[in-house]
C-alpha positions in Angstrom: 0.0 0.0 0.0 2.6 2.6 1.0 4.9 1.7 -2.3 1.8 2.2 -4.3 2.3 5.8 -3.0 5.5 6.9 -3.8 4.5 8.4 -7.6 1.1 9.5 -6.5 2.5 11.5 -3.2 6.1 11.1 -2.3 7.4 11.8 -5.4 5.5 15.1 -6.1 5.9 15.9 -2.7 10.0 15.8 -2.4 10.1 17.7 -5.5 7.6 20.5 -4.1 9.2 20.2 -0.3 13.0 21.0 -2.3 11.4 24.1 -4.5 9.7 26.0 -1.3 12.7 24.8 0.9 15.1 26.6 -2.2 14.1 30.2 -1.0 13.9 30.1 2.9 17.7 31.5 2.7 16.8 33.7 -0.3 14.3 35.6 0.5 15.7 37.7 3.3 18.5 38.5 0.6 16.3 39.2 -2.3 14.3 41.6 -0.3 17.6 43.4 0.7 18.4 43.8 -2.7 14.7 45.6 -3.2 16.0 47.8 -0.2 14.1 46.6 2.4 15.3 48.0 5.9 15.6 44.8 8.2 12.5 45.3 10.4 10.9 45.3 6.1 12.7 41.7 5.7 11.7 40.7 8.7 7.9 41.0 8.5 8.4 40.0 4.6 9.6 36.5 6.0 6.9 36.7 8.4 4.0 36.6 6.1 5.4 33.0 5.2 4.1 31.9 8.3 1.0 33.8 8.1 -0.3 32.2 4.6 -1.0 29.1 6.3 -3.1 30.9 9.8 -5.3 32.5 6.9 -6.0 29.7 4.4 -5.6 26.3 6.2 -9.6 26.7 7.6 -10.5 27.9 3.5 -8.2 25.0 1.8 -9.8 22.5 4.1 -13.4 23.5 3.5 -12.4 23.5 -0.5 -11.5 20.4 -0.5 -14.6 18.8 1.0 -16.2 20.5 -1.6 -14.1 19.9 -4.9 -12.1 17.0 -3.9 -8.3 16.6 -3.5 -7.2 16.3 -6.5 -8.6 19.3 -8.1 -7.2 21.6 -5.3 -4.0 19.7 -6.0 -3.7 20.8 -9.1 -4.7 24.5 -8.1 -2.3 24.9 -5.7 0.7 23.7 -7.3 -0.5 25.9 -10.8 -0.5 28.5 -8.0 2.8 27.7 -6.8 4.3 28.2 -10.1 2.9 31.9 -10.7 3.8 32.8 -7.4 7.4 31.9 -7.9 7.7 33.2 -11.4 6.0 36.5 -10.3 8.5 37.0 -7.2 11.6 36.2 -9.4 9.9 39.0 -11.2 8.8 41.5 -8.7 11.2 44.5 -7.8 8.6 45.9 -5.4 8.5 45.0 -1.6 5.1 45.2 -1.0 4.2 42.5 -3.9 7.1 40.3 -2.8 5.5 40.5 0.9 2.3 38.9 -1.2 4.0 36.6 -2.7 5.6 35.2 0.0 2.5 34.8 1.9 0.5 33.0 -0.6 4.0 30.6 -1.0 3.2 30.2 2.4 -0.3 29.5 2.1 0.4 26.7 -1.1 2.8 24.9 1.0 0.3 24.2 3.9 -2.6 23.6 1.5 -0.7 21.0 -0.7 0.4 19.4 2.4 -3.0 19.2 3.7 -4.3 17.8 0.6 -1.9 15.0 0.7 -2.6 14.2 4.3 -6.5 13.8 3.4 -5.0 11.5 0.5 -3.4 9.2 2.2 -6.4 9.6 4.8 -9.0 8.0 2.3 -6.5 6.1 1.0 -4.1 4.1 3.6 -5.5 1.5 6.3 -5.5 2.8 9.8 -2.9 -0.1 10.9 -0.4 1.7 8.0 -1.3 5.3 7.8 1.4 5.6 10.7 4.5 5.0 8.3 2.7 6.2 5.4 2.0 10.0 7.0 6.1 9.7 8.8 7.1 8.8 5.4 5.9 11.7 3.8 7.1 14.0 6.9 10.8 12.2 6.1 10.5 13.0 2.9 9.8 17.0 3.5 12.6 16.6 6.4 15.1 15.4 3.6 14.0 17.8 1.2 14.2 20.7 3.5 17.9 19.6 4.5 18.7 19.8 0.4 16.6 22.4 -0.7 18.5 25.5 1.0 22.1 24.2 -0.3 20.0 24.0 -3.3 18.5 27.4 -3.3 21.9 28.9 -1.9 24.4 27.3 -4.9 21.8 28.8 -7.4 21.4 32.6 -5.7 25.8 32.6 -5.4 26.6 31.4 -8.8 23.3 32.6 -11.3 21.3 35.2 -9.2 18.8 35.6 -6.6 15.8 35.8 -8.9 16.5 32.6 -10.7 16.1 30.7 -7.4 12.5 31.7 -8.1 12.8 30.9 -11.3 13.8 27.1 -10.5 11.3 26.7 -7.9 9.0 27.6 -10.8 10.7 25.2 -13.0 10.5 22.0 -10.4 6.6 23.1 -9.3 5.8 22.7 -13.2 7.6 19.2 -13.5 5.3 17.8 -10.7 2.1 19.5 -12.0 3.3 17.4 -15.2 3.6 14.4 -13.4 0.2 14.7 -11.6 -1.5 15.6 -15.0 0.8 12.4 -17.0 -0.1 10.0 -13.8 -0.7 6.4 -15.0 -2.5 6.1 -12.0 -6.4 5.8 -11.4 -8.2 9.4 -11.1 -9.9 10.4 -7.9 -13.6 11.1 -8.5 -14.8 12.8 -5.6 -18.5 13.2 -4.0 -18.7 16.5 -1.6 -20.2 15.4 1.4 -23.6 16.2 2.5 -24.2 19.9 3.0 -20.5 20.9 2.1 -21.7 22.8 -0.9 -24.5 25.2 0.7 -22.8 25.4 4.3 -19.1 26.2 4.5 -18.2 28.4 7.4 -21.0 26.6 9.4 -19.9 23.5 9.2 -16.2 24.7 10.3 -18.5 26.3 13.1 -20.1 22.6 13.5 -16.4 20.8 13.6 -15.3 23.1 16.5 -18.3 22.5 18.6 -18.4 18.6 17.9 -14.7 18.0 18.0 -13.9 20.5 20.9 -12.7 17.7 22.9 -9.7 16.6 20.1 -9.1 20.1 19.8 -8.8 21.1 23.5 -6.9 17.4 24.3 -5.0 16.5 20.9 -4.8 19.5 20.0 -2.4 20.9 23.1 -0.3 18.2 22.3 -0.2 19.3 19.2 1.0 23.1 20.2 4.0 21.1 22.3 5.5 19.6 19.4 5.7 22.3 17.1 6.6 25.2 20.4 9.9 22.4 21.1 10.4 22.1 17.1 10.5 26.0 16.6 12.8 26.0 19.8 15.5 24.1 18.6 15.8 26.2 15.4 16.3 29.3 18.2 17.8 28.2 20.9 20.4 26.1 19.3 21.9 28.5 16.7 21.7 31.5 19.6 23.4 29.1 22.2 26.5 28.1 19.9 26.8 31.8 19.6 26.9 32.3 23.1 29.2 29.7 24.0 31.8 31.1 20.8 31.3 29.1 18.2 31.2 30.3 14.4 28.8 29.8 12.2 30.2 27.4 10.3 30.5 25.2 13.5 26.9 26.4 14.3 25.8 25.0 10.7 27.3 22.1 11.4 25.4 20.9 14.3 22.4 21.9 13.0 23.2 20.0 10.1 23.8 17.0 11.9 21.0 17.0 13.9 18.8 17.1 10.8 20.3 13.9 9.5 19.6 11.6 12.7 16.4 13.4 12.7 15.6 12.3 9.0 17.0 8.9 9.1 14.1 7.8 12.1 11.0 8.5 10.1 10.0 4.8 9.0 10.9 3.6 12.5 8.9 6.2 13.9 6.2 5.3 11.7 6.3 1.9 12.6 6.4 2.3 16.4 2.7 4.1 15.5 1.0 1.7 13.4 2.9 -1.7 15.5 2.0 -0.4 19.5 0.3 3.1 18.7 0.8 6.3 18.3 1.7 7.3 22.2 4.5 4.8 21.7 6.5 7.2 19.6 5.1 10.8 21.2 5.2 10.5 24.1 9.0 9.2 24.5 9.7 12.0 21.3 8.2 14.8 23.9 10.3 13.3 26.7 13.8 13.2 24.9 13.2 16.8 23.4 11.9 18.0 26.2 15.4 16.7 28.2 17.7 18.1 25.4 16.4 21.9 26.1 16.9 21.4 29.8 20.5 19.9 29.4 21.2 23.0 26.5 22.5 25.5 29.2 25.0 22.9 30.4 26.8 22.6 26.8 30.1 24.7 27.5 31.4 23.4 24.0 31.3 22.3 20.0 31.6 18.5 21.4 29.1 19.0 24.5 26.6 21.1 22.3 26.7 18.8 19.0 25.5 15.3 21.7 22.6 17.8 23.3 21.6 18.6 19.1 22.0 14.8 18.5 19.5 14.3 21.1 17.5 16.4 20.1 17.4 15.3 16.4 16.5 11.8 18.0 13.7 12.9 19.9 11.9 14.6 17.3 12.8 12.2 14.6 11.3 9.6 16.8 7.7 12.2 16.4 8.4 12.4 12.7 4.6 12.8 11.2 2.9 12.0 14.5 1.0 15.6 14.6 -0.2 14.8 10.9 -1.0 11.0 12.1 -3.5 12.1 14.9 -4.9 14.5 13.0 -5.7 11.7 10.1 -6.9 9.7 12.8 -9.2 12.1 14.2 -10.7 13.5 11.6 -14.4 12.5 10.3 -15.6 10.7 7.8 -18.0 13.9 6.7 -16.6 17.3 6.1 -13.0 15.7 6.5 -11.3 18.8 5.0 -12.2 21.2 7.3 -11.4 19.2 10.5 -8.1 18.5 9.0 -7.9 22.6 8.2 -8.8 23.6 11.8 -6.1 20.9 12.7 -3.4 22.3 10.7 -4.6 25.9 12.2 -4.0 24.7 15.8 -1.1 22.9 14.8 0.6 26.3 13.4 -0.3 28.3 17.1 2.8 26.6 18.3 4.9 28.0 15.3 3.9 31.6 16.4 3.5 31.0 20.0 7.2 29.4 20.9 9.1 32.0 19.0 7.6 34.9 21.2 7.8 32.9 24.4 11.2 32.0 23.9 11.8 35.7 23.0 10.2 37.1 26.3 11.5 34.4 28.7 15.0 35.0 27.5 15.1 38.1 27.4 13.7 38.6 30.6 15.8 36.1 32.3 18.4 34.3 30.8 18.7 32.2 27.3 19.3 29.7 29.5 16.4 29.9 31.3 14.4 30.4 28.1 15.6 26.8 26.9 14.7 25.2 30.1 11.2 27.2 30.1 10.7 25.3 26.7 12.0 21.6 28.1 8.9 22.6 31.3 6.7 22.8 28.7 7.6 20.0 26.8 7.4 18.3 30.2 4.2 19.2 31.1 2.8 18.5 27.1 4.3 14.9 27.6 2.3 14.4 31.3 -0.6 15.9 29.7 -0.7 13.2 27.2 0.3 10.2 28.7 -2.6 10.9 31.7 -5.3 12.6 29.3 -5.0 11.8 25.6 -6.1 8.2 24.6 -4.4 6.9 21.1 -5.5 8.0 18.3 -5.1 4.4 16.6 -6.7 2.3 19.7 -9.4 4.8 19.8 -10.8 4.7 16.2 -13.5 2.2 16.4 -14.9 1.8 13.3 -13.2 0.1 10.8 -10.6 1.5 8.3 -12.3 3.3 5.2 -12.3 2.0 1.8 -10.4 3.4 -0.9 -11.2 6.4 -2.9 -14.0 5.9 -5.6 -11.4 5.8 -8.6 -12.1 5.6 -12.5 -9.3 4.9 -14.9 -7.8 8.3 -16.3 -8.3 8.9 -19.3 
C-alpha cells in the first residue's frame, strides 16, 4: 500500500518540499536587494508563516467540496505563478504577497496530501505512510536550501525563483501524466451550501480533540520552533562560528531524518503514544541539558539528542490529526487541525523571545524543556491513542475511474 504511493504523493511531494525549501535562505537577501530596511525583511519573511493561519480553515473547506485532487492541481499551478511573479517583482510590497500566498500553497498541498493518504491508507499503515511523507519534507528541507543557496551565489537571486517555478511545473506534469487511477470525488452532504457553518459545527463537535490532541499538538511544534532558536543563539553564546553552528544543526537534521520509518512503525505496531510521548520526553530533556553545553563536542551530543527525539515524532501531529478527523466534512477538520497545529509555530518563537530576554537564554531553553514536560504528562494521563481509539473500521479506498 505505502509503495503504491510513492509516484502518486512522495514523489511530487520531495520535489515541491526542495522548490519551497530553495528560497527560505533567499528571500531575506532578495528583499535586501529591493531595499528593504531589516524590520521590512523581517515581516516579509513573516507573512510565510502567516499564509497558512489564513487559508488552512479555507483550503480544508475547498477540499470537502471539490475534492483533493482538483485543489492539488490548483495549488501547485499556484505555486508556479507565485514563484515566477517573485523572481519577477522588484517591489517589496508585492514580494510580501507573494511570500504569503508561497506560504499558504505549501500548507494547503500538504494538507491535501494528508486527506489523501487519509482515504487512502488503512489505519494499521497510515502511521508510516503520513512519517514517510514527513521524512521525505525533512530530507528535502535539509537539500533544498544548499540547493536554493548554490543557485542565488553562482546565477542570481531571482532565478532561485525561477527554479522553484521550473520543479513546481515538473510535478504539475507528473500529476496531469499520472498512470495512476483518477480520484472522483463526492462532496459530502451539506459541504456545498454550508461552508463556514460547518467549520463552526467541527469546532463545537470536535472540541474535545481540539482542546486534548490539539495541546499536544501546540507542544511539538513550540519544542520544534525552539531548537531552530535556541540552538543557533546558544552556539553563539558559547563562541562558536557559524560554520561550526551550521554544522550541528546540520547533523542533527540527518539523525532526525534517518528515524522517520521507525517512527512510523512504532505508530502503526503499538500506537501512536509509543513514539510521542518518548519524542516529547527526549526533546523535552535536550532543552533542559542545553545551558549545560560549554562546547562544540558538548553542544553537537545535546543537538543529537534532540534530532532523536523529534525524529522519533516524525509525522505524528499529521497521524492524529488523520486519525481524528471524520468521515463527513474531513477537510475542514483536518484545516482547523493544521490551524492549531501552526499556534505553536507563532506561540514558541515569542515565548522564547520574552522568557530570554527577561531572564536568561538559558532559562528560556529550560522554560521550553517545562513545557515539553508538562505536554508529555498531559498526554500520557489525558489523551487516549488516536489508533486504539478509532473504532470503526478503516475506510475503503477512494471511488477511482481509470484516467483517461
Amino acid at each position: 500500500m505505502i509503495t503504491a504511493l510513492i509516484f502518486q504523493v512522495y514523489l511530487p511531494a520531495f520535489l515541491m518540499h526542495v522548490g519551497l525549501s530553495m528560497t527560505i535562505p533567499v528571500i531575506p537577501l532578495f528583499a535586501r536587494d529591493l531595499g528593504a530596511s531589516l524590520g521590512a525583511i523581517g515581516l516579509i519573511v513573516a507573512t510565510k508563516g502567516i499564509g497558512p493561519i489564513l487559508l488552512n480553515i479555507p483550503s480544508g473547506m475547498l477540499i470537502s467540496k471539490y475534492g483533493n485532487r482538483f485543489i492539488l492541481l490548483v495549488t501547485t499551478v499556484l505555486t508556479i505563478l507565485t514563484a515566477v511573479g517573485t523572481g519577477l517583482t522588484r517591489n517589496i510590497a508585492v514580494l510580501a504577497l507573494m511570500t504569503l500566498l508561497m506560504g499558504g500553497a505549501q500548507t494547503v498541498w500538504q494538507l491535501t496530501r494528508v486527506n489523501y493518504v487519509r482515504t487512502t491508507v488503512p489505519a494499521g499503515q497510515r502511521g508510516r505512510a503520513i512519517a514517510s511523507l514527513g521524512g521525505i519534507g525533512r530530507i528535502a528541507g535539509l537539500l533544498g536550501p544548499i540547493v536554493g543557496g548554490l543557485i542565488g551565489k553562482f546565477v542570481g537571486l531571482k532565478w532561485v525563483f525561477f527554479a522553484q517555478g521550473l520543479i513546481s511545473l515538473l510535478v504539475l506534469a507528473q500529476l496531469l501524466a499520472s498512470k495512476k487511477t483518477k480520484e472522483i470525488h463526492v462532496p459530502a452532504a451539506g459541504t456545498t451550501s454550508r461552508g463556514l457553518s460547518t467549520v463552526i459545527e467541527m469546532l463545537g463537535t470536535h472540541k474535545k480533540s481540539f482542546l486534548t490532541f490539539g495541546i499536544v499538538s501546540v507542544v511539538f511544534h513550540i519544542l520544534r520552533i525552539g531548537r531552530h532558536v535556541l540552538f543557533p543563539l546558544w552556539g553563539e553564546a558559547i563562541g562558536l562560528d557559524v560554520a561550526e553552528i551550521g554544522l550541528i544543526l546540520g547533523l542533527i537534521s540527518a539523525v532526525d531524518m534517518t528515524l522517520f520509518y521507525p517512527a512510523g512503525m512504532i505508530m502503526d505496531r503499538k500506537g501512536r503514544k509509543w513514539a510521542a510521548i518518548p519524542s516529547l520526553l527526549i526533546m523535552s530533556a535536550s532543552f533542559c541539558l542545553l545551558p549545560l553545553a560549554g562546547s562544540f563536542a558538548v553542544l553537537l551530543v545535546v543537538g543529537l539528542l534532540n534530532g532523536f527525539g523529534n525524529g522519533l515524532g516524525s509525522g505524528i501531529v499529521m497521524t492524529m490529526g488523520s486519525d481524528l478527523a471524520p468521515k463527513d466534512h474531513a477537510g475542514e477538520f483536518l484545516g482547523i487541525w493544521f490551524l492549531v497545529s501552526a499556534i505553536g509555530d507563532l506561540v514558541g518563537p515569542a515565548v522564547i523571545g520574552y522568557i530570554s530576554q527577561l531572564l536568561t537564554l538559558g532559562a528560556g531553553s529550560v522554560s521550553v524543556g517545562g513545557i515539553g514536560f508538562a505536554g508529555t504528562a498531559f498526554m500520557l494521563f489525558f489523551v487516549a491513542d488516536t489508533l486504539r481509539k478509532r473504532k470503526e473500521p478503516d475506510p475503503p479506498p477512494a471511488v477511482t475511474k481509470p484516467t483517461e
